[in-house]
N, CA, C and O atoms as a GROMACS GRO file, in nm:
protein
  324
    1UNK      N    1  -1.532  -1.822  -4.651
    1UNK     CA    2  -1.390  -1.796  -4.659
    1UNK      C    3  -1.312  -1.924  -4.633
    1UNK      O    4  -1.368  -2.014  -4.570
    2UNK      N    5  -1.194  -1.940  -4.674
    2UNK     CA    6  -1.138  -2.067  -4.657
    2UNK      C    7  -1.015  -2.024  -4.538
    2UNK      O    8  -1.010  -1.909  -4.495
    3UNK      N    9  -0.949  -2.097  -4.507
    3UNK     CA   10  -0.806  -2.079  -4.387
    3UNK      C   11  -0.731  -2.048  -4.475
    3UNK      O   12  -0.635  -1.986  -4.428
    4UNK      N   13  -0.724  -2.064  -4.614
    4UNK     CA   14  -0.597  -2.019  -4.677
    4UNK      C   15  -0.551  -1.862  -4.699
    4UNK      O   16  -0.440  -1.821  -4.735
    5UNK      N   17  -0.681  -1.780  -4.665
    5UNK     CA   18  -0.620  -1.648  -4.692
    5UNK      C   19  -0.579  -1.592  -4.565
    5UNK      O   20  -0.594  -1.471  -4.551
    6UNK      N   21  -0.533  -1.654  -4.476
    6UNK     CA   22  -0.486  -1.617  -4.291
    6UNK      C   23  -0.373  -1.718  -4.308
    6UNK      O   24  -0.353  -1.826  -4.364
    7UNK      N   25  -0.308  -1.628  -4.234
    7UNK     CA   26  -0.161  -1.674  -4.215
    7UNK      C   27  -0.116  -1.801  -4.151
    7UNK      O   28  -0.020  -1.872  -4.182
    8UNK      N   29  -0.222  -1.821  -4.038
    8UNK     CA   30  -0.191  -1.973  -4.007
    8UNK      C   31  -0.342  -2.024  -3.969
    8UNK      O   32  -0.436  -1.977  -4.033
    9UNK      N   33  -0.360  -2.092  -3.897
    9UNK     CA   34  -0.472  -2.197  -3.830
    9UNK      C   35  -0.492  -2.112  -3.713
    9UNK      O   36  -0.609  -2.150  -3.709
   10UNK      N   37  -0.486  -2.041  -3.625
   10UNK     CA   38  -0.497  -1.985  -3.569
   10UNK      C   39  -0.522  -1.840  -3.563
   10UNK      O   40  -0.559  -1.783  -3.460
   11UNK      N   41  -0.496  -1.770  -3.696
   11UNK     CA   42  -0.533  -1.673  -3.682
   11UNK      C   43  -0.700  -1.692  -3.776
   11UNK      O   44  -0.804  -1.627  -3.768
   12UNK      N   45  -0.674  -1.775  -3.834
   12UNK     CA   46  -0.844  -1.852  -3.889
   12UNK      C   47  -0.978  -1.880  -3.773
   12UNK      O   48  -1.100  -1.875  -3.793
   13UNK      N   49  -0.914  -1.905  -3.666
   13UNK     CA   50  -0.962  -1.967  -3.570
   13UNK      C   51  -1.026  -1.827  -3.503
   13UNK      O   52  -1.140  -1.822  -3.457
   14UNK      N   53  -0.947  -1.730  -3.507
   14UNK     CA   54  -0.966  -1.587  -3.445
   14UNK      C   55  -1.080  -1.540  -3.534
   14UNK      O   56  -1.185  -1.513  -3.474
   15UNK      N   57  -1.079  -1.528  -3.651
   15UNK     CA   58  -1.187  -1.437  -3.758
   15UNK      C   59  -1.299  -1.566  -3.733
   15UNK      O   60  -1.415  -1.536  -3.757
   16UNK      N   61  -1.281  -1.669  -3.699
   16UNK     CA   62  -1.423  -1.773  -3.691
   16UNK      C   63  -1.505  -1.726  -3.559
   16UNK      O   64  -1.628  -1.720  -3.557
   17UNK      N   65  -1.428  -1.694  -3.454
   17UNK     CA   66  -1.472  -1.659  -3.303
   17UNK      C   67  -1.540  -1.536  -3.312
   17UNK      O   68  -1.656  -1.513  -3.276
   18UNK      N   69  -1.446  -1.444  -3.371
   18UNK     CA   70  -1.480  -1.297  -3.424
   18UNK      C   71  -1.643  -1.301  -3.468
   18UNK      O   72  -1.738  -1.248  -3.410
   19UNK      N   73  -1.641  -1.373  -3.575
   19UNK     CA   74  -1.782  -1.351  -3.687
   19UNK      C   75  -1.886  -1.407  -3.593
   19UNK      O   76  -1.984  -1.336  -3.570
   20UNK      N   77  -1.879  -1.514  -3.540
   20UNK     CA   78  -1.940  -1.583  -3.440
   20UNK      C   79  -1.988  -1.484  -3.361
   20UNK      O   80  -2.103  -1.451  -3.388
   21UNK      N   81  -1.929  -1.415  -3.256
   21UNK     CA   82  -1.970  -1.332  -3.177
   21UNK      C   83  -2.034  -1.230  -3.237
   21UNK      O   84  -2.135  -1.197  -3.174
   22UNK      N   85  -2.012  -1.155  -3.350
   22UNK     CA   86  -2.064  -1.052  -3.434
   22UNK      C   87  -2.214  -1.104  -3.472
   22UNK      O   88  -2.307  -1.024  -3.475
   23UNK      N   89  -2.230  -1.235  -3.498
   23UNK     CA   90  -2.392  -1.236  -3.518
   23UNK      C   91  -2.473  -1.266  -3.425
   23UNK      O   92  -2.595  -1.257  -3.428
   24UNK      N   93  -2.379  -1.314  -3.310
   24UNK     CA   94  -2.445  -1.355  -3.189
   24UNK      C   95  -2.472  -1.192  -3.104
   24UNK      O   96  -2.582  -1.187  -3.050
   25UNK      N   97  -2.413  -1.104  -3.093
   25UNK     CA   98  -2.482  -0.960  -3.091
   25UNK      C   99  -2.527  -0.926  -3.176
   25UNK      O  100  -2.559  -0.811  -3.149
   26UNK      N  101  -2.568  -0.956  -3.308
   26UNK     CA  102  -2.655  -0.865  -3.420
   26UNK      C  103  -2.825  -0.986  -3.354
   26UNK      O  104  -2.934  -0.928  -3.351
   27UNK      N  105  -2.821  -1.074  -3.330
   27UNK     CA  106  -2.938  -1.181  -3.305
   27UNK      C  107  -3.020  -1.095  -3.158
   27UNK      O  108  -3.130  -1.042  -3.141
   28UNK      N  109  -2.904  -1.117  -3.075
   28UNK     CA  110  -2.942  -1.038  -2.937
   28UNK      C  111  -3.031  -0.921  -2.952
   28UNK      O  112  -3.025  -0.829  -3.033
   29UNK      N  113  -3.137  -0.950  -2.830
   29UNK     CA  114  -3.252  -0.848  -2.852
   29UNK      C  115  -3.176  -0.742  -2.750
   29UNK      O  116  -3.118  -0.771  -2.645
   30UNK      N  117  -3.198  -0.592  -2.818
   30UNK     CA  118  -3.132  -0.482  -2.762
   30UNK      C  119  -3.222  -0.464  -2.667
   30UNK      O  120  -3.345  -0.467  -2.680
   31UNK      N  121  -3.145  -0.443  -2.550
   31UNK     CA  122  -3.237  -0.396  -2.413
   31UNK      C  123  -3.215  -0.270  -2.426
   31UNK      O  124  -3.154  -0.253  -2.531
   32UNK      N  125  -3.238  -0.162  -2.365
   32UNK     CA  126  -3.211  -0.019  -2.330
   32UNK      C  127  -3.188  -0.045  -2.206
   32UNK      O  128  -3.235  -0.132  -2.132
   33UNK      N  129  -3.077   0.073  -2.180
   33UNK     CA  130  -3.049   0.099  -2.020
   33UNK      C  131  -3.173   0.146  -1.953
   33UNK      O  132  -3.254   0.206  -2.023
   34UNK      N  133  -3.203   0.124  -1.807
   34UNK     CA  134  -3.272   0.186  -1.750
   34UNK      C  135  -3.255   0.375  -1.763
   34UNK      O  136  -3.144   0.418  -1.794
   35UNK      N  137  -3.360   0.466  -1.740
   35UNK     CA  138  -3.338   0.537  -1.679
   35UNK      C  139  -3.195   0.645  -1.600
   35UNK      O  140  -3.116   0.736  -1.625
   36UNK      N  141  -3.242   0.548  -1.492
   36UNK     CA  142  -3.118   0.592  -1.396
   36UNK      C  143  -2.974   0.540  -1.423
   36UNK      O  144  -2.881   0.552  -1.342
   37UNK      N  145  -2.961   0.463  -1.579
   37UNK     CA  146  -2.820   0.457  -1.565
   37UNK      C  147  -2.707   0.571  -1.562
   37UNK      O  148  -2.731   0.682  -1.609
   38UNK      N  149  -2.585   0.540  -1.506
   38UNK     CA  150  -2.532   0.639  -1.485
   38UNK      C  151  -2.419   0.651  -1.580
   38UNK      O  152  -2.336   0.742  -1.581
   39UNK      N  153  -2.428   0.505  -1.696
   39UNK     CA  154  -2.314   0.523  -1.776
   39UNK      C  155  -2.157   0.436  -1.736
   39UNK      O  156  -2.056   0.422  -1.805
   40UNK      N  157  -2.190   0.388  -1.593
   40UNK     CA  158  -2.056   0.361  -1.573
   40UNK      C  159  -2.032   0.248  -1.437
   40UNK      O  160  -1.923   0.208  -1.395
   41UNK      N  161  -2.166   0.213  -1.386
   41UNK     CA  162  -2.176   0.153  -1.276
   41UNK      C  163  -2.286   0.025  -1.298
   41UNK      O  164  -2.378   0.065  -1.370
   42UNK      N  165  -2.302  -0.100  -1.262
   42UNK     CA  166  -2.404  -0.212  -1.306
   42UNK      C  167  -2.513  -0.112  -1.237
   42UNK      O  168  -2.501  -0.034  -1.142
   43UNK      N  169  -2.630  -0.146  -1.324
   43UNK     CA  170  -2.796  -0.105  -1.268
   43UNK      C  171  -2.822  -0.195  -1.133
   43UNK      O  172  -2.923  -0.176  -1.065
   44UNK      N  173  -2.753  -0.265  -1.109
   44UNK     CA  174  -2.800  -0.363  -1.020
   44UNK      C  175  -2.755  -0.386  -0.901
   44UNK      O  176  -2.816  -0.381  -0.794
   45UNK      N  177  -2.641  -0.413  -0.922
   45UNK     CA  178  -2.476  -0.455  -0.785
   45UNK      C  179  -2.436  -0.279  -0.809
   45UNK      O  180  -2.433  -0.213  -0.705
   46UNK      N  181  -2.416  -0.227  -0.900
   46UNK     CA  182  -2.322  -0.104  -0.852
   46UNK      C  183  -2.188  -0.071  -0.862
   46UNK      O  184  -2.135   0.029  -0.815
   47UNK      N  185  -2.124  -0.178  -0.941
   47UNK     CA  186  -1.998  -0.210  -0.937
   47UNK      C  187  -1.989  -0.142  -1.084
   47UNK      O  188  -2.080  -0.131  -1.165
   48UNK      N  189  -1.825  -0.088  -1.100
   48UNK     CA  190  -1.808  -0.066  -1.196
   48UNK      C  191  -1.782  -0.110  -1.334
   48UNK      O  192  -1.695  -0.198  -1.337
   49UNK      N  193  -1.830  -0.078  -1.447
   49UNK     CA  194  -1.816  -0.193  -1.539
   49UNK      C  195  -1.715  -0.123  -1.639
   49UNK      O  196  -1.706  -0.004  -1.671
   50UNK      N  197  -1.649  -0.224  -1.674
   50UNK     CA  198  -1.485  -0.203  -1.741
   50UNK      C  199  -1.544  -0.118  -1.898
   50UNK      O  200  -1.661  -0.111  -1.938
   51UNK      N  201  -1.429  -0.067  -1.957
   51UNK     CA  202  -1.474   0.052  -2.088
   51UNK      C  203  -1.540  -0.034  -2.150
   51UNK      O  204  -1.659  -0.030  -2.179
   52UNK      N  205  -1.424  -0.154  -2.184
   52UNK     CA  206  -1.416  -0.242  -2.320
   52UNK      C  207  -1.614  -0.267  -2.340
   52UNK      O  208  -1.670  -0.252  -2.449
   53UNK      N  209  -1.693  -0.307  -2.205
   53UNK     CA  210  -1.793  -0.375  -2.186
   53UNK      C  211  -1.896  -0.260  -2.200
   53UNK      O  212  -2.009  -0.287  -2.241
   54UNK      N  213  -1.870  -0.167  -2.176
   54UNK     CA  214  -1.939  -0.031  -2.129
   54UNK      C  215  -1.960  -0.019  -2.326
   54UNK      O  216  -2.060   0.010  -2.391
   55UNK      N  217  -1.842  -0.050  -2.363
   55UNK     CA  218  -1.831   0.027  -2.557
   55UNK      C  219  -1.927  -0.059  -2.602
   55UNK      O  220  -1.982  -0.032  -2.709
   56UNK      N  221  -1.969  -0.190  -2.523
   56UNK     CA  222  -2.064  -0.270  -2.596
   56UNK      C  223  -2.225  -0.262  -2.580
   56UNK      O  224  -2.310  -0.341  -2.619
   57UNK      N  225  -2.236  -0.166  -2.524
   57UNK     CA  226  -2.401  -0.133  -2.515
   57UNK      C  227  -2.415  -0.209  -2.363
   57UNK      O  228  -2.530  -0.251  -2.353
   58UNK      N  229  -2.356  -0.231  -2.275
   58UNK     CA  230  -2.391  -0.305  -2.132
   58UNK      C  231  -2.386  -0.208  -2.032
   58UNK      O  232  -2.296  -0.130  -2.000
   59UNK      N  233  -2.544  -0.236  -1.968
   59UNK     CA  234  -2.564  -0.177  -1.809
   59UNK      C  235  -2.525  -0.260  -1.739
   59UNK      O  236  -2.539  -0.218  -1.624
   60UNK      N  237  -2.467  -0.392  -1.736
   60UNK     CA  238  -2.532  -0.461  -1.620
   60UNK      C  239  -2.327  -0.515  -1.637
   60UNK      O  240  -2.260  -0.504  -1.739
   61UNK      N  241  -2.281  -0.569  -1.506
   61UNK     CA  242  -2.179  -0.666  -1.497
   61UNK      C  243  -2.155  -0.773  -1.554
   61UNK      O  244  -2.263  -0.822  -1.586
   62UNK      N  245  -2.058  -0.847  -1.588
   62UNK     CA  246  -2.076  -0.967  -1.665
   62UNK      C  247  -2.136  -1.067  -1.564
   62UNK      O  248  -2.185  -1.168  -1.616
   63UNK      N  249  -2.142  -1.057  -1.398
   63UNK     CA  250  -2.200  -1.137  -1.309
   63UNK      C  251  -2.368  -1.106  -1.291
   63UNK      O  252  -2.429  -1.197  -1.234
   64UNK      N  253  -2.419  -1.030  -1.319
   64UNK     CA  254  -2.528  -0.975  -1.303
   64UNK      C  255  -2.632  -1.025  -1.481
   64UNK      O  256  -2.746  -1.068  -1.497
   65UNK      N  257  -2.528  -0.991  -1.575
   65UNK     CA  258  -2.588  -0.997  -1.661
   65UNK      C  259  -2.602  -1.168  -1.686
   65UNK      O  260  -2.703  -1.218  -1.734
   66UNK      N  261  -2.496  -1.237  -1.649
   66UNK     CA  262  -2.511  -1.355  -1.665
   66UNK      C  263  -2.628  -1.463  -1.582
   66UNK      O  264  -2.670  -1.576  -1.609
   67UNK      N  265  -2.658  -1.360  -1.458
   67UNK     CA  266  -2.795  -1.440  -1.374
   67UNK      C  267  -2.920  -1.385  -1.465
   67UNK      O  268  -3.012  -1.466  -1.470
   68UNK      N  269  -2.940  -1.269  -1.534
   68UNK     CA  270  -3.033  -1.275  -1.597
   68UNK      C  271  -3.042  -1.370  -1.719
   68UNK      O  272  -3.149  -1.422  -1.748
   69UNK      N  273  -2.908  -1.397  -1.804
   69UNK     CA  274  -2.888  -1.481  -1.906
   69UNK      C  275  -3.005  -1.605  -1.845
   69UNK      O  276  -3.121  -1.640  -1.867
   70UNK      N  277  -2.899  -1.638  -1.765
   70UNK     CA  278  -2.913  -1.786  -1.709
   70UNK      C  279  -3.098  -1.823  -1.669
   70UNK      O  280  -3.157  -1.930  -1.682
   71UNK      N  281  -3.149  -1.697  -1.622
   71UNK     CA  282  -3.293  -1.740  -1.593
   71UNK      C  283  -3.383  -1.679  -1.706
   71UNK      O  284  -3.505  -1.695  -1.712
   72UNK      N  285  -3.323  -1.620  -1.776
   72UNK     CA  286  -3.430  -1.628  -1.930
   72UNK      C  287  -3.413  -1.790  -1.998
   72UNK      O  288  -3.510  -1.852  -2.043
   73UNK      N  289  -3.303  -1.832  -1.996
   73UNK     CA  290  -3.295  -1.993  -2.025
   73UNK      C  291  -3.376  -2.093  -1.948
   73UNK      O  292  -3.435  -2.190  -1.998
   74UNK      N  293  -3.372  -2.054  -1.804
   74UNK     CA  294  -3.453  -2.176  -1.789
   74UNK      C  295  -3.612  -2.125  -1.749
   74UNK      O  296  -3.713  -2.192  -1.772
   75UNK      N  297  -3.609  -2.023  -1.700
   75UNK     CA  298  -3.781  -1.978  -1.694
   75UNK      C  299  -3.852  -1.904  -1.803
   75UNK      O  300  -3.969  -1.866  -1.804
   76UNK      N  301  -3.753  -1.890  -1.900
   76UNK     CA  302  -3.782  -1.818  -2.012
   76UNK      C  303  -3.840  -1.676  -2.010
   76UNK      O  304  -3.938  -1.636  -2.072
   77UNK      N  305  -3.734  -1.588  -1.900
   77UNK     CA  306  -3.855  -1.461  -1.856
   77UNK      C  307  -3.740  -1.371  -1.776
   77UNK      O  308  -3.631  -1.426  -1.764
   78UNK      N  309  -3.754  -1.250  -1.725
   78UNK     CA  310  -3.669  -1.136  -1.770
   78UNK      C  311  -3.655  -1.178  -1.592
   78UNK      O  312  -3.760  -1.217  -1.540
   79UNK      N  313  -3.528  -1.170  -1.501
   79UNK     CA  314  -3.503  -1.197  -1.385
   79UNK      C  315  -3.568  -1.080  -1.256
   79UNK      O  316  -3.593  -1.079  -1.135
   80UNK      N  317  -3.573  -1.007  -1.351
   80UNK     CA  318  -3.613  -0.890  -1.257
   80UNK      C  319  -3.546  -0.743  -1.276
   80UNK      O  320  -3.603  -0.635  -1.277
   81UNK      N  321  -3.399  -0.772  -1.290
   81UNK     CA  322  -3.330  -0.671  -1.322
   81UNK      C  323  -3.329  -0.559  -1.385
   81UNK      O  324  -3.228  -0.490  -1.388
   0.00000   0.00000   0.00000
């Protein structure tokens, strides 16, 4: 697509971030919730996790999910969680 069919440079910038993220969850290997999820609380900490995040297939907090991120990167292996 080119910037010319969006109204300015910025709303170009939005559908680039957009698509970006869209294949970067289609790449992502789907985990399944545990079990005992309850739908509405991290599997882990317990804290509640917001709709928007909940609509995206997530058990875990964006703080929780991000320590597992972070140690599949450097140990290459599931944190425990």
């Amino acid at each position: 697509m080119t910037s010319e069919k969006f109204a300015d440079p910025s709303d170009y910038a939005s559908h680039l971030e957009a698509e970006a993220l869209q294949e970067a969850l289609s790449k992502r290997k789907a985990e399944r919730p545990p079990g005992d999820f309850d739908g509405e609380t991290c599997t882990v900490c317990y804290t509640l996790i917001p709709e928007g995040r909940l609509a995206t297939g997530a058990f875990r907090c964006i703080e929780c999910q991000t320590k597992v991120e972070n140690d599949r990167r450097l140990h290459g292996r599931h944190a425990g969680y």
